[in-house]
C-alpha positions in Angstrom: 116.3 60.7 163.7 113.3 60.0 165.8 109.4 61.4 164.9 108.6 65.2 166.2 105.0 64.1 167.2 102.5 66.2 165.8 101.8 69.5 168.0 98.9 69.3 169.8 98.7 73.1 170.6 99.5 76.3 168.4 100.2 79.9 168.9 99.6 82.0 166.0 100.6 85.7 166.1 99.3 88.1 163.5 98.4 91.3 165.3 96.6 93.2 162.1 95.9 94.7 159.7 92.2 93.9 158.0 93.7 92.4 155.0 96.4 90.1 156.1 94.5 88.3 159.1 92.0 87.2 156.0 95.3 85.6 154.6 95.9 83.5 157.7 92.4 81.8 157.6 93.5 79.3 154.8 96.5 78.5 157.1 93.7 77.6 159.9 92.1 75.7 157.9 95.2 73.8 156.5 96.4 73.3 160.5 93.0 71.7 161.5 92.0 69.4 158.5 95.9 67.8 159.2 96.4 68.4 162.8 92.9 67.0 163.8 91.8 68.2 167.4 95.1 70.6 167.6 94.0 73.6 170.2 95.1 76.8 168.2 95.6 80.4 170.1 95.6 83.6 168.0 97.0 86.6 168.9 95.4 89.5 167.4 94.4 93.0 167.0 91.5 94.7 168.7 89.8 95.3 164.8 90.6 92.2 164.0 89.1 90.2 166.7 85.7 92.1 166.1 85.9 90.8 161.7 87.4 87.0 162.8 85.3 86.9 166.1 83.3 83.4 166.0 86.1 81.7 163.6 85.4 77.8 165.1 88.1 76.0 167.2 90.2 79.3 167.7 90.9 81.0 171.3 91.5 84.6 170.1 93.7 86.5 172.5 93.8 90.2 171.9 96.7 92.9 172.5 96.2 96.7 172.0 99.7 98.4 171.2 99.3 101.3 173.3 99.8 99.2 175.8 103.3 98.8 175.6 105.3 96.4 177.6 102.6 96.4 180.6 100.0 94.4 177.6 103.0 92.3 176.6 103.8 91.0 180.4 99.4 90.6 180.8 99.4 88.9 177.6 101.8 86.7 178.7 100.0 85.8 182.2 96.6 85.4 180.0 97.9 82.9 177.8 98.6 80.6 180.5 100.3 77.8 178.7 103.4 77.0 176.9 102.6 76.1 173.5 104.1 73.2 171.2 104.5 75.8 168.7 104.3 79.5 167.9 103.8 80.8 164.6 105.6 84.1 164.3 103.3 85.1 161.3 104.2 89.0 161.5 108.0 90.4 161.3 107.5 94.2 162.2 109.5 95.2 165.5 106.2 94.9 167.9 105.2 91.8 166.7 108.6 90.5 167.2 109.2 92.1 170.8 105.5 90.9 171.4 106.6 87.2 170.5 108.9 87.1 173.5 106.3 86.7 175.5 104.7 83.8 174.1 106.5 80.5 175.6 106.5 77.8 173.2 108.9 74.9 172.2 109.1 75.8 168.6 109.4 79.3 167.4 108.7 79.2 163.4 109.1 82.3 161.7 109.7 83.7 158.2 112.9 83.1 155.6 115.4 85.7 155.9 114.5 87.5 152.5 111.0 88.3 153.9 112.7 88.9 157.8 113.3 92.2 158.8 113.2 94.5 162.1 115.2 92.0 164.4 112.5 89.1 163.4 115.8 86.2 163.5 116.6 87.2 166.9 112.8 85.6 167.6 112.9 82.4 166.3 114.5 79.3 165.7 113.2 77.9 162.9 112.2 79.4 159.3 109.9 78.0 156.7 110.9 77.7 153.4 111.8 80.2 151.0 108.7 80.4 149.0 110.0 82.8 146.3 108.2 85.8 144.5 104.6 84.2 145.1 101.4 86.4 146.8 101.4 87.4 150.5 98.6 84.9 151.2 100.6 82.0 149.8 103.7 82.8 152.0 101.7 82.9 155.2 100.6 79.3 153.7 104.0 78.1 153.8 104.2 78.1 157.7 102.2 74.9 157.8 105.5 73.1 156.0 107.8 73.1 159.4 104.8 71.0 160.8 105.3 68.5 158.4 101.8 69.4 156.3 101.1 70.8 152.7 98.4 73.2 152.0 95.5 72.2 150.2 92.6 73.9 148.8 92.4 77.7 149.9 89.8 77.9 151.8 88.7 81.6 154.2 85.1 80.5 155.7 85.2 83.5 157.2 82.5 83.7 160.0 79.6 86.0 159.1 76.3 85.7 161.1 73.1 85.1 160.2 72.1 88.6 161.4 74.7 90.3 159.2 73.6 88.7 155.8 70.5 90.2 156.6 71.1 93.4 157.2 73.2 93.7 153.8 70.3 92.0 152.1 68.0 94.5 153.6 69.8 97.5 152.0 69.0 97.5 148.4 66.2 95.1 146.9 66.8 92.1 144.6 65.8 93.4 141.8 68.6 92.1 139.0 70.5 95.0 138.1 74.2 94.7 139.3 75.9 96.7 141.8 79.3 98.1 141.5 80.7 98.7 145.3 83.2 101.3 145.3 85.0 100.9 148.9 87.9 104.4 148.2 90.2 104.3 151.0 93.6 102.4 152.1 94.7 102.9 155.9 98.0 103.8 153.6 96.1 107.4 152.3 99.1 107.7 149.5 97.5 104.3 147.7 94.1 106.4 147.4 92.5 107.4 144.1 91.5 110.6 143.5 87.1 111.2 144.3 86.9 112.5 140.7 87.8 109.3 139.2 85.8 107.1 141.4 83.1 109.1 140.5 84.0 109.3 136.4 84.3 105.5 136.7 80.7 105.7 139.0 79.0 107.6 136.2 80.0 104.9 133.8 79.1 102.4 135.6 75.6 104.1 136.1 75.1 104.5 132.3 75.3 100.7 132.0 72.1 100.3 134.1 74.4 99.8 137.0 73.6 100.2 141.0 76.7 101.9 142.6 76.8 101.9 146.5 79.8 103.6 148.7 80.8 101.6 151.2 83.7 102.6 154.1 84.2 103.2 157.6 83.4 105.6 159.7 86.8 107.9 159.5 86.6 111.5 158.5 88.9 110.7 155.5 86.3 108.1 154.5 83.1 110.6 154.9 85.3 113.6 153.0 86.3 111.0 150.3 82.9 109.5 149.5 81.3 112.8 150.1 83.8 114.3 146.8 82.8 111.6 144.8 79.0 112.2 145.0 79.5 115.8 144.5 81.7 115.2 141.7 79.2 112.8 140.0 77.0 113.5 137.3 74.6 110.3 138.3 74.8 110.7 142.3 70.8 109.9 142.3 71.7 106.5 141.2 74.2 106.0 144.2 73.5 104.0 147.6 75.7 106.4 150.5 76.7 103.3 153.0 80.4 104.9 154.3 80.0 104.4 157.7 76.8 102.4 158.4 78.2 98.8 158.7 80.1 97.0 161.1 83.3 94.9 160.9 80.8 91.9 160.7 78.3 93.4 158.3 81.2 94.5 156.0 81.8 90.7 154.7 78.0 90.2 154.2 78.0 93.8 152.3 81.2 93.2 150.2 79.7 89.4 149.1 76.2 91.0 147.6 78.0 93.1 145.0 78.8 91.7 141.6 82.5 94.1 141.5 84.1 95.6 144.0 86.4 98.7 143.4 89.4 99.7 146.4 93.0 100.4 146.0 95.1 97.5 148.1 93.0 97.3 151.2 91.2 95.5 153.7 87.8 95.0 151.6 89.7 93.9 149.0 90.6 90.6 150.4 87.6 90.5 152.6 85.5 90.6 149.1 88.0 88.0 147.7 87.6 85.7 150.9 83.7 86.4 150.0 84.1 85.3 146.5 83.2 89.0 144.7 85.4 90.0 142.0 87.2 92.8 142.5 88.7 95.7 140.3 92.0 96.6 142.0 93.8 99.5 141.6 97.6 99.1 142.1 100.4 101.8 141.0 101.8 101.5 144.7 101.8 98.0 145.6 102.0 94.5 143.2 98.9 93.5 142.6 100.8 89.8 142.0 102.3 90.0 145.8 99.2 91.3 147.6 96.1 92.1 144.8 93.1 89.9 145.4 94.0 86.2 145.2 91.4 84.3 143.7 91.1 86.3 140.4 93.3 89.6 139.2 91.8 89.7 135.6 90.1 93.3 136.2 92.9 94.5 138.2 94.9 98.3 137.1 98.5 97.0 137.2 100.9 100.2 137.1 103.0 99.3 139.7 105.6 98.9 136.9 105.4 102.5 134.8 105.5 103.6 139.1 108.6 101.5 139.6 110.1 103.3 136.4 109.0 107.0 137.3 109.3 106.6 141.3 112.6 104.0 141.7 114.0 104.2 138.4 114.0 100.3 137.3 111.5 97.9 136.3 109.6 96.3 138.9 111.4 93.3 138.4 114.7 94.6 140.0 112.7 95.7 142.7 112.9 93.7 146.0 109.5 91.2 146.0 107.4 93.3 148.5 108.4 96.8 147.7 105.9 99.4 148.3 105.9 102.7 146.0 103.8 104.7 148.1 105.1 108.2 147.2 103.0 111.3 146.2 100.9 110.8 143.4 101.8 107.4 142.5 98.2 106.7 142.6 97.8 109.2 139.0 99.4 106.7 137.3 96.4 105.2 136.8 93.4 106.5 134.5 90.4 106.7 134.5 90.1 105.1 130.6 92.4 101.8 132.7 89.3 101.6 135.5 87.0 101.8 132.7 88.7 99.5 130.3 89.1 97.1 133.3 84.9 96.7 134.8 84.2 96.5 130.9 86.7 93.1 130.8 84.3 92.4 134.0 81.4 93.2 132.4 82.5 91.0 128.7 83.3 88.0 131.2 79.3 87.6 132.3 79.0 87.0 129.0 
């Protein structure tokens, strides 16, 4: 069988959310250290666009859902090319219907136990079955079908100058560590209760600790970190920064704390792509599917005592990816398992 030369242009569609378009950067990076030269097109989220905005060698083309078909048919006339490749990187129904539009020789998508909502009617190729490995690992696959194999992981997400500053600007240097406590999920039923946060806050603050509150600018995210000060016996010792960041600040932010604390959420990879540690907490989701890659040691892992209670089997006779996001699934974990987790962080500094 003869060669299929090496594509010289890519279409990569991953629409959102925060967290899983910081799992396709080591894929970029995998795609232009073996495809030297190779002109890559992402299709993306409006959010997105504003945390990747900058990312070298990428053309960034952005859709907005509530466009409907009218976006799709624009997306399609500002794309203007038909590409050697597209990447169909995102299997929900819009992402698929979306991928329509995108001409390309090659349409790579995911293996059938990770395809749902029509995504085989979309393409014509699949990588590899990967098998029960972390979300960030199965995007990584999609280089294989190109004929390349992943090497280091590697984010370099792009942060400014300007927004290392302005984190650096917000507390002073001054040696004491800083537990960031970022509360909310876009998914509000894999959100701890305020009164935990701030039990695990108080701790925290009794070891000498800085705590700062980080989040956007949502009303869920101002009520949330406002019960946790109120609910705090040590609130003087806390830094309020819920909505006074941007999307490009946020990764600057995230990197100067020593631990961050977030249920399965956007700043949790972004902190993990940053290289801060990061004390998940995961009843509802698998902290081994989609907790933060580099490092899960100070992770809450009841996503199996919720798999009992909620599904009634072990999490191992779940399907890999199954979400448990039911009504207080989230109690499940303590406040003495957040507290027994940042003092394994805190025995690991040695």
């Amino acid at each position: 069988m003869p060669k299929v030369p090496a594509p010289r242009s890519l279409c990569l569609l991953r629409l959102s959310a925060l967290g899983d378009v910081t799992h396709v950067l080591p894929l970029v990076h995998t795609l232009q250290t073996g495809l030297p030269g190779v002109a890559l097109t992402w299709i993306i989220g409006r959010a997105e666009r504003r945390l990747l905005d900058g990312l070298p060698g990428v053309r960034f083309v952005e859709y907005d859902k509530n466009t409907g078909l009218a976006g799709m048919r624009a997306l399609r006339r500002e794309l203007g090319q038909r590409f050697d490749a597209l990447l169909q990187l995102q299997v929900s129904a819009r992402a698929n219907l979306l991928s329509a539009f995108v001409p390309a020789r090659r349409r790579i998508g995911y293996d059938r136990l990770r395809s749902k909502e029509g995504h085989g009617l979309f393409i014509r190729e699949r990588i590899p079955d990967p098998g029960k490995v972390h979300v960030l690992d199965a995007i990584g696959s999609f280089c294989q079908p190109l004929g390349l194999v992943r090497g280091e992981v590697v984010w370099n997400l792009p942060v400014p100058d300007e927004a290392h500053a302005w984190a650096r600007a917000q507390w002073p240097d001054d040696g004491r560590r800083t537990l960031m406590i970022s509360p909310c999920s876009s998914h509000a039923l894999r959100n701890w209760r305020a009164e935990r946060y701030a039990a695990l806050a108080d701790h925290a603050a009794a070891q000498g600790w800085r705590v700062v509150l980080c989040g956007g600018r949502s009303a869920l995210e101002r009520r949330t970190g406002d019960a946790i000060l109120a609910a705090m016996a040590a609130r003087e010792s806390v830094l309020d920064l819920i909505g006074k960041d941007t999307l490009k600040q946020l990764p600057a932010l995230l990197a100067r704390a020593d631990l961050l604390v977030t249920p399965d959420s956007g700043p949790m990879h972004i902190a993990n792509a940053m290289g801060t540690k990061v004390l998940g907490l995961h009843a509802a989701t698998n902290p081994h599917r989609s907790g933060p890659y580099s490092d899960r040691r100070f992770c809450v892992d009841r996503y199996d005592d919720a798999a009992r209670k909620y599904r009634g089997k072990p999490a191992s006779e779940l399907k890999w990816g199954t979400k448990i996001e039911a009504e207080g699934v989230m109690d499940l974990i303590t406040v003495a398992d957040a507290v027994a987790a940042f003092e394994r962080f805190r025995a690991n500094l040695g």
